[in-house]
PDB file of N, CA, C and O in Angstrom:
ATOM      1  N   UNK A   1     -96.178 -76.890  24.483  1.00  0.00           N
ATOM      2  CA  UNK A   1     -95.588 -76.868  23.154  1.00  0.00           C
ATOM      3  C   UNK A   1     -94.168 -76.304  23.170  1.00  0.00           C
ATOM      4  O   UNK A   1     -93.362 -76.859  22.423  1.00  0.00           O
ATOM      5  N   UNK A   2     -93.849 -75.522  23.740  1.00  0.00           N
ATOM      6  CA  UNK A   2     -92.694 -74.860  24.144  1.00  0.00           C
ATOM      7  C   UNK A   2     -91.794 -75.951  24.639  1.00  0.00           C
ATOM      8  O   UNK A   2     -90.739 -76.041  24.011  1.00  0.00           O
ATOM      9  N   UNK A   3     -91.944 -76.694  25.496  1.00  0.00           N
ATOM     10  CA  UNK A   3     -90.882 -77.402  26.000  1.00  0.00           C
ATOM     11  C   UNK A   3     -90.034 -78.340  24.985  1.00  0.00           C
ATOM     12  O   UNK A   3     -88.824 -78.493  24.815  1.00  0.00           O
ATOM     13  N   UNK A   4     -91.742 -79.171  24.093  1.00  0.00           N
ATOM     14  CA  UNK A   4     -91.235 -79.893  22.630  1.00  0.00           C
ATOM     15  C   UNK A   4     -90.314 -79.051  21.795  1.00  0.00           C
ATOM     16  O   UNK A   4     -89.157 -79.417  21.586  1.00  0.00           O
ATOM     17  N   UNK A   5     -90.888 -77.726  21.224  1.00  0.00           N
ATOM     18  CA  UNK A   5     -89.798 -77.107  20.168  1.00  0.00           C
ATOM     19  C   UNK A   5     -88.511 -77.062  20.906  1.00  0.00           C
ATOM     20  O   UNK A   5     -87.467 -77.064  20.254  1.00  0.00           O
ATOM     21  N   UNK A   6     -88.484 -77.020  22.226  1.00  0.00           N
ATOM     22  CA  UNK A   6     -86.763 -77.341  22.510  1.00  0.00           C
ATOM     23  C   UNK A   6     -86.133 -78.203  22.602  1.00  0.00           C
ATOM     24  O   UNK A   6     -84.924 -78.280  22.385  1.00  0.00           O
ATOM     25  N   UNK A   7     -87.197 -79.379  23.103  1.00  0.00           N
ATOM     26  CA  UNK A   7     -86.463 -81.017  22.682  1.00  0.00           C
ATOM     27  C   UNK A   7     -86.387 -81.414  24.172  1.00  0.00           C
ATOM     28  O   UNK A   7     -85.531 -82.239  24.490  1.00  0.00           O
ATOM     29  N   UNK A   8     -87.363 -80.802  25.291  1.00  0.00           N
ATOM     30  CA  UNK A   8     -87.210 -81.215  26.306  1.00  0.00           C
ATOM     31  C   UNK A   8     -88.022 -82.319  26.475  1.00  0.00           C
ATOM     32  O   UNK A   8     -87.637 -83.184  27.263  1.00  0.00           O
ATOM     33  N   UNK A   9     -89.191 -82.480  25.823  1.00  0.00           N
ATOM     34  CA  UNK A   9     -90.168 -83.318  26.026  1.00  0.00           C
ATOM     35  C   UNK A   9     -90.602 -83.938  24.600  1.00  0.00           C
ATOM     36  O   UNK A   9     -90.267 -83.447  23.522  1.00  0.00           O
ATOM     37  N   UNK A  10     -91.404 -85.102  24.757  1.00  0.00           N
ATOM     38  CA  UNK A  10     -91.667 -85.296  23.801  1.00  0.00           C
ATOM     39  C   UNK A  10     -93.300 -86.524  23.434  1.00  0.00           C
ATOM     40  O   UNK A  10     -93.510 -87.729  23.571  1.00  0.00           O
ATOM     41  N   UNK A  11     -93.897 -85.641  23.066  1.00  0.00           N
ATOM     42  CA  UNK A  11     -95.272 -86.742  23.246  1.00  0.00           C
ATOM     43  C   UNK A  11     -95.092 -88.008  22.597  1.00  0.00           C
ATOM     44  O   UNK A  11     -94.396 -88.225  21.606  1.00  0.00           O
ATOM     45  N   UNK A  12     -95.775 -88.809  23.239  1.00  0.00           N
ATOM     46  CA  UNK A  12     -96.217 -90.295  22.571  1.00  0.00           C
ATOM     47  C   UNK A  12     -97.475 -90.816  22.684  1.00  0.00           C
ATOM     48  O   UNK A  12     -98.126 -90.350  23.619  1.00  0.00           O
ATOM     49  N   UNK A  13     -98.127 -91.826  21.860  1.00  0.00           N
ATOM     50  CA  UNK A  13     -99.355 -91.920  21.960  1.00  0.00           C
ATOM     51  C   UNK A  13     -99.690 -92.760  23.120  1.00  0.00           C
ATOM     52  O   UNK A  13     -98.955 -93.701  23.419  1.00  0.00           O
ATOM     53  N   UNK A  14    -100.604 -92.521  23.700  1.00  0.00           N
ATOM     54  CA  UNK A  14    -101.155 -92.962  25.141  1.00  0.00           C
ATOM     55  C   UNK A  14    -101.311 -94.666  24.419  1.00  0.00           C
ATOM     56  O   UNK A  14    -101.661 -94.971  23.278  1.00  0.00           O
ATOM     57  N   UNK A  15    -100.928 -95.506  25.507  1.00  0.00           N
ATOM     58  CA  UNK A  15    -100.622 -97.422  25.434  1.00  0.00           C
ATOM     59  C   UNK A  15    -102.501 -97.640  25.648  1.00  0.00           C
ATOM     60  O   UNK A  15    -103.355 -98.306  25.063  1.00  0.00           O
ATOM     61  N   UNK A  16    -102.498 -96.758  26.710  1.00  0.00           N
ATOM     62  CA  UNK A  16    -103.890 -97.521  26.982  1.00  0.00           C
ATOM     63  C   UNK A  16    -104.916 -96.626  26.063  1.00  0.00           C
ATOM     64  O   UNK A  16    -105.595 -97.415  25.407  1.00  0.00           O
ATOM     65  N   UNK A  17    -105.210 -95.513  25.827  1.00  0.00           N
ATOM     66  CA  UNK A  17    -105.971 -94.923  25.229  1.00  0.00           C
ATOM     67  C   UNK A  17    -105.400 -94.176  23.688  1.00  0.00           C
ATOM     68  O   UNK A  17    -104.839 -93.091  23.838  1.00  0.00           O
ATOM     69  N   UNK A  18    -105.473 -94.498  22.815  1.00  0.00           N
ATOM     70  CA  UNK A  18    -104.923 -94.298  21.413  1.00  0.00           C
ATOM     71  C   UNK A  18    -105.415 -92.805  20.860  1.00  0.00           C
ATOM     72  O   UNK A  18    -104.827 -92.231  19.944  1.00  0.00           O
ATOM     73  N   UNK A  19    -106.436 -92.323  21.465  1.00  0.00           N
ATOM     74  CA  UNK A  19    -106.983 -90.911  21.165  1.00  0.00           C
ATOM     75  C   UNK A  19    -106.073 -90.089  22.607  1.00  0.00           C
ATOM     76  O   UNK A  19    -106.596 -89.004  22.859  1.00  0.00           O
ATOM     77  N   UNK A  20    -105.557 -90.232  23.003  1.00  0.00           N
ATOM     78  CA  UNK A  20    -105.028 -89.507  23.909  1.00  0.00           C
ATOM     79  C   UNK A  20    -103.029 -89.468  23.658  1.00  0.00           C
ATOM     80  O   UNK A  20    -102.441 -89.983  22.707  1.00  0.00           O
ATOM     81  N   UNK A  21    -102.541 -88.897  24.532  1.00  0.00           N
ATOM     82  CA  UNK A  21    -101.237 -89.061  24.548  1.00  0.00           C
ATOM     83  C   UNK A  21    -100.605 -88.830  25.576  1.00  0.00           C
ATOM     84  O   UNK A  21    -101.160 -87.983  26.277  1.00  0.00           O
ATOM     85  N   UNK A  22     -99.258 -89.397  26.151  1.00  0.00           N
ATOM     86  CA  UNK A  22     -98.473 -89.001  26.982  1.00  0.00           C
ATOM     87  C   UNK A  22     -96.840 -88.318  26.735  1.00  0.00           C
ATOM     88  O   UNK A  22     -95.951 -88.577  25.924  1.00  0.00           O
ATOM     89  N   UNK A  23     -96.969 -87.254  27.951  1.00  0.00           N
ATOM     90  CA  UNK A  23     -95.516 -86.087  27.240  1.00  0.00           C
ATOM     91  C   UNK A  23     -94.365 -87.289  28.304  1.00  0.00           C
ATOM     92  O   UNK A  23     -94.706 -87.767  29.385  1.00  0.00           O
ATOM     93  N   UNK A  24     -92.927 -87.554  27.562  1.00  0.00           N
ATOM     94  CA  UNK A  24     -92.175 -88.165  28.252  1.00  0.00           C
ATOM     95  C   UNK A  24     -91.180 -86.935  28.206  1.00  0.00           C
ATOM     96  O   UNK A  24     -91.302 -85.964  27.459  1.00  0.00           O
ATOM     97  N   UNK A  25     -90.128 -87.152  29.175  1.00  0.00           N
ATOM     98  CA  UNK A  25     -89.170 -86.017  28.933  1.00  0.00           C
ATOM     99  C   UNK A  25     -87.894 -87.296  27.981  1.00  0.00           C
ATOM    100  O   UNK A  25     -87.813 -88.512  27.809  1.00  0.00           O
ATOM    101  N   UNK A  26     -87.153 -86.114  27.618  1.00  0.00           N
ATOM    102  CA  UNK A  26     -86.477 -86.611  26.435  1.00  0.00           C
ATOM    103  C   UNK A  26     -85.131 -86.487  27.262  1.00  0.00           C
ATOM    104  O   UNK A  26     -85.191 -86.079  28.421  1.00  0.00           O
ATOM    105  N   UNK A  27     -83.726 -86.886  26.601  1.00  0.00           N
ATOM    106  CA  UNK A  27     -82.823 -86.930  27.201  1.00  0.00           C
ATOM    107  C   UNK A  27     -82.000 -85.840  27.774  1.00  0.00           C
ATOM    108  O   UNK A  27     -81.324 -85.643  28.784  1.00  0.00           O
ATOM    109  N   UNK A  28     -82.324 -85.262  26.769  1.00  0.00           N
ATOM    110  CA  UNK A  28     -81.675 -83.529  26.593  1.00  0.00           C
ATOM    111  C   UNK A  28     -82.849 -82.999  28.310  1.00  0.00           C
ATOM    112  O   UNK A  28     -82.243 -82.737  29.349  1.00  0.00           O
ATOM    113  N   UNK A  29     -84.176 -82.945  28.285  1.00  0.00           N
ATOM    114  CA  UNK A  29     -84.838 -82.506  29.279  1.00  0.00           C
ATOM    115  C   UNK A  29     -84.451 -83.296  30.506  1.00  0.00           C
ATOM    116  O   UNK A  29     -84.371 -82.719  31.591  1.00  0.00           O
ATOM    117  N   UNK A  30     -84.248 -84.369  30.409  1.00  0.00           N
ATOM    118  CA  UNK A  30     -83.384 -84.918  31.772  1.00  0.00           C
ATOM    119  C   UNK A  30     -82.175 -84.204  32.433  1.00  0.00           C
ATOM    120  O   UNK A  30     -82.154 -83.774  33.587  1.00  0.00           O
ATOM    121  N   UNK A  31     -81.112 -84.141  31.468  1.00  0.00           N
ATOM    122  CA  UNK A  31     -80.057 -83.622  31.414  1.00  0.00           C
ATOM    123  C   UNK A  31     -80.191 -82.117  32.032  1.00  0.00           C
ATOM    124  O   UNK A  31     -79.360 -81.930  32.921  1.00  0.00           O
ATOM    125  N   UNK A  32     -80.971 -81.090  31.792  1.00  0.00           N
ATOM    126  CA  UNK A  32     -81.682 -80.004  32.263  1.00  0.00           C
ATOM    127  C   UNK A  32     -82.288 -79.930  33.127  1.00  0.00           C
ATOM    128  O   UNK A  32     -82.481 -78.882  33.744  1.00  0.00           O
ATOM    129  N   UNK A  33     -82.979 -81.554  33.541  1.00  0.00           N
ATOM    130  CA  UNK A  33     -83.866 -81.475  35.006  1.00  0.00           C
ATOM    131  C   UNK A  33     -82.552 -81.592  36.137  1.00  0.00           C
ATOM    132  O   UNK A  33     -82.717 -81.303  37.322  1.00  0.00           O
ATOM    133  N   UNK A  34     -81.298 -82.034  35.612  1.00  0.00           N
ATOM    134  CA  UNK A  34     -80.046 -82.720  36.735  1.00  0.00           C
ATOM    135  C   UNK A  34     -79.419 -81.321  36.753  1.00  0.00           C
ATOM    136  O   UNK A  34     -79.063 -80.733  37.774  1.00  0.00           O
ATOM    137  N   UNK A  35     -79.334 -80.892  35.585  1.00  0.00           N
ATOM    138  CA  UNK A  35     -78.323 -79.426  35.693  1.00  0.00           C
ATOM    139  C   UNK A  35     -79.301 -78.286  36.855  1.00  0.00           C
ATOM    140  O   UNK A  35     -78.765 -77.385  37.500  1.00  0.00           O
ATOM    141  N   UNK A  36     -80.563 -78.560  36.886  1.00  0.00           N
ATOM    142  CA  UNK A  36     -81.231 -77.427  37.603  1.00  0.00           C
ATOM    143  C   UNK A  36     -81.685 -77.089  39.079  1.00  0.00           C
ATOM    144  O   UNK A  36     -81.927 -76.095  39.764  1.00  0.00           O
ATOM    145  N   UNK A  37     -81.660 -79.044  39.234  1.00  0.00           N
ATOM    146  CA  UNK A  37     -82.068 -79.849  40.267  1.00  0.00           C
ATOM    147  C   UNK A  37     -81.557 -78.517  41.603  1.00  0.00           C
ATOM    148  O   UNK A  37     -82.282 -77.657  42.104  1.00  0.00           O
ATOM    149  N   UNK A  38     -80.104 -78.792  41.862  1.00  0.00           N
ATOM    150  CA  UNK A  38     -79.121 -78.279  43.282  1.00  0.00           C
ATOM    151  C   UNK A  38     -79.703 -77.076  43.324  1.00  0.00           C
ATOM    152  O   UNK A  38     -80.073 -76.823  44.470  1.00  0.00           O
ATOM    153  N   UNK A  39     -80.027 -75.916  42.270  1.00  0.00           N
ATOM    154  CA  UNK A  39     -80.652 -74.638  42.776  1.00  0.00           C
ATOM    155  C   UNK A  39     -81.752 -74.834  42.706  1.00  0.00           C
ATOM    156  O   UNK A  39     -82.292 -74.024  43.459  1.00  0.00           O
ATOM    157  N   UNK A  40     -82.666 -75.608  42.117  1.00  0.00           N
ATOM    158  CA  UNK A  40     -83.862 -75.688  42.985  1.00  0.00           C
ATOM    159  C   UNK A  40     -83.931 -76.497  44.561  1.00  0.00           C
ATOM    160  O   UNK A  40     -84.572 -75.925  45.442  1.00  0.00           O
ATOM    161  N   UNK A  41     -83.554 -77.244  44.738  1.00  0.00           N
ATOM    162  CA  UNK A  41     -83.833 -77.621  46.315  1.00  0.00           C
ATOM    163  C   UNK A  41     -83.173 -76.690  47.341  1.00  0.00           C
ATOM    164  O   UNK A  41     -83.595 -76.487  48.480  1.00  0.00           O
ATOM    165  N   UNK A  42     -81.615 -75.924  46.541  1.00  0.00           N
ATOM    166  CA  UNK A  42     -81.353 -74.726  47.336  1.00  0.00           C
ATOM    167  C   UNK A  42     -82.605 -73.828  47.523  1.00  0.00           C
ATOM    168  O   UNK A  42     -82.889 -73.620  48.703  1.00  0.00           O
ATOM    169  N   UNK A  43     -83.173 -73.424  46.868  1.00  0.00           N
ATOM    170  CA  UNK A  43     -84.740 -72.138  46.949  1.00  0.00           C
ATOM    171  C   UNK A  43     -85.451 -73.123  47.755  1.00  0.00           C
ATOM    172  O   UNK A  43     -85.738 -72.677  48.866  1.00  0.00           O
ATOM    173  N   UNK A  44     -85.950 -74.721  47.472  1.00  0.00           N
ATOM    174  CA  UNK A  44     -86.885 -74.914  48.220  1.00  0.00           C
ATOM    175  C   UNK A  44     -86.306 -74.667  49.727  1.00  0.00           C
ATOM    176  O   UNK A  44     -86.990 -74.010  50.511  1.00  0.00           O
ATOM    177  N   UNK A  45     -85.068 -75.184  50.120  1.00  0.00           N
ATOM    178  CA  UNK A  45     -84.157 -74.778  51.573  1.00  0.00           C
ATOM    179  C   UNK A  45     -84.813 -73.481  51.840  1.00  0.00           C
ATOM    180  O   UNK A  45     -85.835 -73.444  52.525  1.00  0.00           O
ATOM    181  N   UNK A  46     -84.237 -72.326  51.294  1.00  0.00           N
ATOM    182  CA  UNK A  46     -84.828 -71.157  51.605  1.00  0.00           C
ATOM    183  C   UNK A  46     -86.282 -71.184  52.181  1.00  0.00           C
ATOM    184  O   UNK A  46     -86.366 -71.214  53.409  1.00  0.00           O
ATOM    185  N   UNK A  47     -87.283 -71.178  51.549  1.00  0.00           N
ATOM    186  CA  UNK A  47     -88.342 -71.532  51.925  1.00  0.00           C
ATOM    187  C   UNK A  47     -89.489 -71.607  52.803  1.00  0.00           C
ATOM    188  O   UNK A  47     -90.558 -71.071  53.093  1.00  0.00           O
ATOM    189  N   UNK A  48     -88.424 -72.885  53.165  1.00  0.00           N
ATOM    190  CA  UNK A  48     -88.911 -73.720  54.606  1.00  0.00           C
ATOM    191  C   UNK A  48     -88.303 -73.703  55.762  1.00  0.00           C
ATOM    192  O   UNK A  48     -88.569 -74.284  56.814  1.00  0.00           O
ATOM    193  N   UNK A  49     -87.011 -72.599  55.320  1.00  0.00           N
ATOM    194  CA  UNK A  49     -86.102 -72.166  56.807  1.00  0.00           C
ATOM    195  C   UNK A  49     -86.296 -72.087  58.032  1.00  0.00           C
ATOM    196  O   UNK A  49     -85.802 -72.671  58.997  1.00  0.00           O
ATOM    197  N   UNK A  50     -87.309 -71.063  57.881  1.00  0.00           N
ATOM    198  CA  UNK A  50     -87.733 -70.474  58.317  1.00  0.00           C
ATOM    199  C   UNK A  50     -89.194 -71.249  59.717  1.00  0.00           C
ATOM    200  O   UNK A  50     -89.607 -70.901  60.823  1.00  0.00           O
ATOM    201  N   UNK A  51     -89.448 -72.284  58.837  1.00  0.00           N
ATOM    202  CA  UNK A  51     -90.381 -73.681  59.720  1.00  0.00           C
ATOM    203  C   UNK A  51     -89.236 -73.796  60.874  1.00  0.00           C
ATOM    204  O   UNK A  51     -88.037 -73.515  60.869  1.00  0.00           O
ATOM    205  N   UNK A  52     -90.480 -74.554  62.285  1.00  0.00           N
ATOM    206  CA  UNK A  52     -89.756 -75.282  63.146  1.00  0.00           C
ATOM    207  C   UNK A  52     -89.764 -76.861  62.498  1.00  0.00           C
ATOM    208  O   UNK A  52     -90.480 -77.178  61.548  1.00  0.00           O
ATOM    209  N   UNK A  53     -88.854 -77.766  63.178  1.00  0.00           N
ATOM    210  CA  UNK A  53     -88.986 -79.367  62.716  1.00  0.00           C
ATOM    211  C   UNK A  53     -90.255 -79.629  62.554  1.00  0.00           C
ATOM    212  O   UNK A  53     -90.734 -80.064  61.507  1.00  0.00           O
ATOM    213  N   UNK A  54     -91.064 -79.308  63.885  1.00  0.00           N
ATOM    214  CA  UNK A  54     -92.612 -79.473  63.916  1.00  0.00           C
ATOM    215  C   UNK A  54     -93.320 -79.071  62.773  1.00  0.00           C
ATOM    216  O   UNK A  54     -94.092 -79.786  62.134  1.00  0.00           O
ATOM    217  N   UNK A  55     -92.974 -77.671  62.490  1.00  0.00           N
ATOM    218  CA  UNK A  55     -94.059 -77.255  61.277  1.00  0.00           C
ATOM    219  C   UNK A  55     -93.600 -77.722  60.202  1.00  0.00           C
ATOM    220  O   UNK A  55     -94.557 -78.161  59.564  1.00  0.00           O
ATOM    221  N   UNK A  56     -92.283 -77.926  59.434  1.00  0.00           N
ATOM    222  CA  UNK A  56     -91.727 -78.856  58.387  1.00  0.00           C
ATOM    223  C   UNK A  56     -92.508 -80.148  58.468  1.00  0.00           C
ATOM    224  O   UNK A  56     -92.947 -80.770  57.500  1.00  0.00           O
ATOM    225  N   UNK A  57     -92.634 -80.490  59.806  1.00  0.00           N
ATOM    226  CA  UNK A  57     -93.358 -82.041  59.357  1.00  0.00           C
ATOM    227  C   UNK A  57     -94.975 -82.309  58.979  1.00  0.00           C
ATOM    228  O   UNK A  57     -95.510 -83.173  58.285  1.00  0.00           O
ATOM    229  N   UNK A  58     -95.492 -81.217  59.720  1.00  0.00           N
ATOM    230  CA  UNK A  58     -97.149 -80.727  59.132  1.00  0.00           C
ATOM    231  C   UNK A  58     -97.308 -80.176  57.967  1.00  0.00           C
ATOM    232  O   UNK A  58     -98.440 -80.126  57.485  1.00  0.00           O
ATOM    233  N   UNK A  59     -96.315 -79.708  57.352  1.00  0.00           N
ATOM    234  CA  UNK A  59     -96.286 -78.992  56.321  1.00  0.00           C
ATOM    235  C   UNK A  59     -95.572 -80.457  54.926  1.00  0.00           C
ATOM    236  O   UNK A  59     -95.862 -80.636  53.743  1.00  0.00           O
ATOM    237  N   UNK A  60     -94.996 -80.895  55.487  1.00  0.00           N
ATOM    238  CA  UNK A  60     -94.962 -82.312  54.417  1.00  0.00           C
ATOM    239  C   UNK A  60     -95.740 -83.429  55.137  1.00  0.00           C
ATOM    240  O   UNK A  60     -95.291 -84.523  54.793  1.00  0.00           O
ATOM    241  N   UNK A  61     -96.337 -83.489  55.657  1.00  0.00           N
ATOM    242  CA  UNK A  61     -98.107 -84.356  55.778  1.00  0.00           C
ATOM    243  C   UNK A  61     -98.572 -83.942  54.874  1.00  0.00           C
ATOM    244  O   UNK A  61     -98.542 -84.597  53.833  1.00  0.00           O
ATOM    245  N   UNK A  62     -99.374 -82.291  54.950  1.00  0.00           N
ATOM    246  CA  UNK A  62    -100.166 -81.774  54.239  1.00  0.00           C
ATOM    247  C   UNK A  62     -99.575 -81.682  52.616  1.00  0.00           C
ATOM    248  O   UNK A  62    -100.437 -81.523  51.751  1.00  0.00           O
ATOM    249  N   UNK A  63     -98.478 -81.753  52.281  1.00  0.00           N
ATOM    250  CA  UNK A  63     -98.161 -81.588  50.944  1.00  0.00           C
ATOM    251  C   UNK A  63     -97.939 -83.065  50.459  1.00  0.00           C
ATOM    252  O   UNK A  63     -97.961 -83.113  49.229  1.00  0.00           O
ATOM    253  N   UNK A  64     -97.730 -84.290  51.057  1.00  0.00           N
ATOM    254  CA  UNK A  64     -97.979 -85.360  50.575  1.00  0.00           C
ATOM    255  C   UNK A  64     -99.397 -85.949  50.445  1.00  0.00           C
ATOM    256  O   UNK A  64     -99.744 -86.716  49.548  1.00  0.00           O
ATOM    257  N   UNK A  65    -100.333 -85.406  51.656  1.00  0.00           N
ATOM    258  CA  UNK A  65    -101.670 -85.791  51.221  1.00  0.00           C
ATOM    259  C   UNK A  65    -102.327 -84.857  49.896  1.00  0.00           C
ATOM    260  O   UNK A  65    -103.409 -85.083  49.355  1.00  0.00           O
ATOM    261  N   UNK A  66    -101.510 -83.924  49.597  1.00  0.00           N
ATOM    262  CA  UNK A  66    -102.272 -83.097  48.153  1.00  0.00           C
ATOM    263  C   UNK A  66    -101.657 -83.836  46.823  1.00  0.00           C
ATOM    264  O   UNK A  66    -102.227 -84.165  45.783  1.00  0.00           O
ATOM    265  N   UNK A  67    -100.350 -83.973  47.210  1.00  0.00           N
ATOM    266  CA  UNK A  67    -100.208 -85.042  45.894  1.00  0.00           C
ATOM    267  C   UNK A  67    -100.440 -86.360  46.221  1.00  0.00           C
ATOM    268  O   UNK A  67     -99.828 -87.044  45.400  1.00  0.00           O
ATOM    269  N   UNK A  68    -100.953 -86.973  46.919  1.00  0.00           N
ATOM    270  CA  UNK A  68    -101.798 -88.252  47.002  1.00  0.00           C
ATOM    271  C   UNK A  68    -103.243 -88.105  46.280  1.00  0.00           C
ATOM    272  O   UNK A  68    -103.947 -88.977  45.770  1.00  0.00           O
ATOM    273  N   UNK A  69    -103.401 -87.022  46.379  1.00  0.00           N
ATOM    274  CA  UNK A  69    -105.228 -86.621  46.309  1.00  0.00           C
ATOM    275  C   UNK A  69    -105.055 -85.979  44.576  1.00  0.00           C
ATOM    276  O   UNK A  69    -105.956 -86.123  43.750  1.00  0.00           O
ATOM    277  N   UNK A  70    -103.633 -85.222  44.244  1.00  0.00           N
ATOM    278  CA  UNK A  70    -103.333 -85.265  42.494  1.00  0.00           C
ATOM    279  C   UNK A  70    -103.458 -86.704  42.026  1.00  0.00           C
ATOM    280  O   UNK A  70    -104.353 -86.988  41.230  1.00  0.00           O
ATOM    281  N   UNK A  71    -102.527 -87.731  42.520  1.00  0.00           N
ATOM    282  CA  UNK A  71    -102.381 -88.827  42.286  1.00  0.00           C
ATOM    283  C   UNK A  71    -103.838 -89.754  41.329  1.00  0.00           C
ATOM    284  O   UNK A  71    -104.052 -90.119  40.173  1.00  0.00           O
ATOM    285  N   UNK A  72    -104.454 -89.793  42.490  1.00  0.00           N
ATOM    286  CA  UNK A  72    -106.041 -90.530  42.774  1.00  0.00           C
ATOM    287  C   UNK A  72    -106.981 -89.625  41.648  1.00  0.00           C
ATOM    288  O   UNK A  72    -108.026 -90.131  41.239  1.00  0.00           O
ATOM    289  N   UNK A  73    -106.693 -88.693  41.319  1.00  0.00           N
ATOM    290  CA  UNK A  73    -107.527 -87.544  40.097  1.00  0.00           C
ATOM    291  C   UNK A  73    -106.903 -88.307  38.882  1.00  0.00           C
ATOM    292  O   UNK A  73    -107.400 -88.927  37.942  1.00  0.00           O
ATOM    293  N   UNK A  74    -105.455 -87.983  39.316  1.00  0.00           N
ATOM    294  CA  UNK A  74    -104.976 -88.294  37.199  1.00  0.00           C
ATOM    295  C   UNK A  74    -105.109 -90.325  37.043  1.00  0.00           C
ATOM    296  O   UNK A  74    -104.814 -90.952  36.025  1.00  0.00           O
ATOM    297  N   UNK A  75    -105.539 -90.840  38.147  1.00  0.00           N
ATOM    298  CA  UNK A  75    -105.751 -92.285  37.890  1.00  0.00           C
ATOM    299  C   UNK A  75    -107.107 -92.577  37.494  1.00  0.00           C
ATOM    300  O   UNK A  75    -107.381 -93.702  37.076  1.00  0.00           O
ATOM    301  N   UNK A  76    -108.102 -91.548  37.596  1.00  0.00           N
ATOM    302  CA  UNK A  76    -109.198 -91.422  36.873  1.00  0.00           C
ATOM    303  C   UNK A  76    -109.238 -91.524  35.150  1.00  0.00           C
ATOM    304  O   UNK A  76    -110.305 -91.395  34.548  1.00  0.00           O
TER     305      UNK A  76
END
């Protein structure tokens, strides 16, 4: 609800299911996702510094098979 009263997001009624709804981001929340973007992937840098190549690459296996496995839940 918070994000709506600022105008970052904004629900609409779900296409396929009419009792349900989906949050879209709005232009203004775009605009905020681009302004925020560079210091967040700077922190994610931080991070993962600290990984060898090797463990960076086990470590995005394992984090693409968890959002594969989010994926396959919210397609339920």
């Amino acid at each position: 609800d918070g994000l709506e009263q600022e105008g970052l997001v904004a629900r609409r009624p779900s296409a396929e299911d009419g009792r349900g709804a989906v949050v879209v981001l709005t232009a203004r929340g775009a605009q905020r996702l681009r302004d925020m973007a560079p210091e967040h992937f700077a922190r994610l840098e931080e991070m993962v510094d600290e990984l060898t190549v090797d463990e960076r690459a086990v470590f995005l296996d394992l984090l693409s098979r968890v959002v594969r496995g989010i994926g396959a839940l919210t397609a339920e």
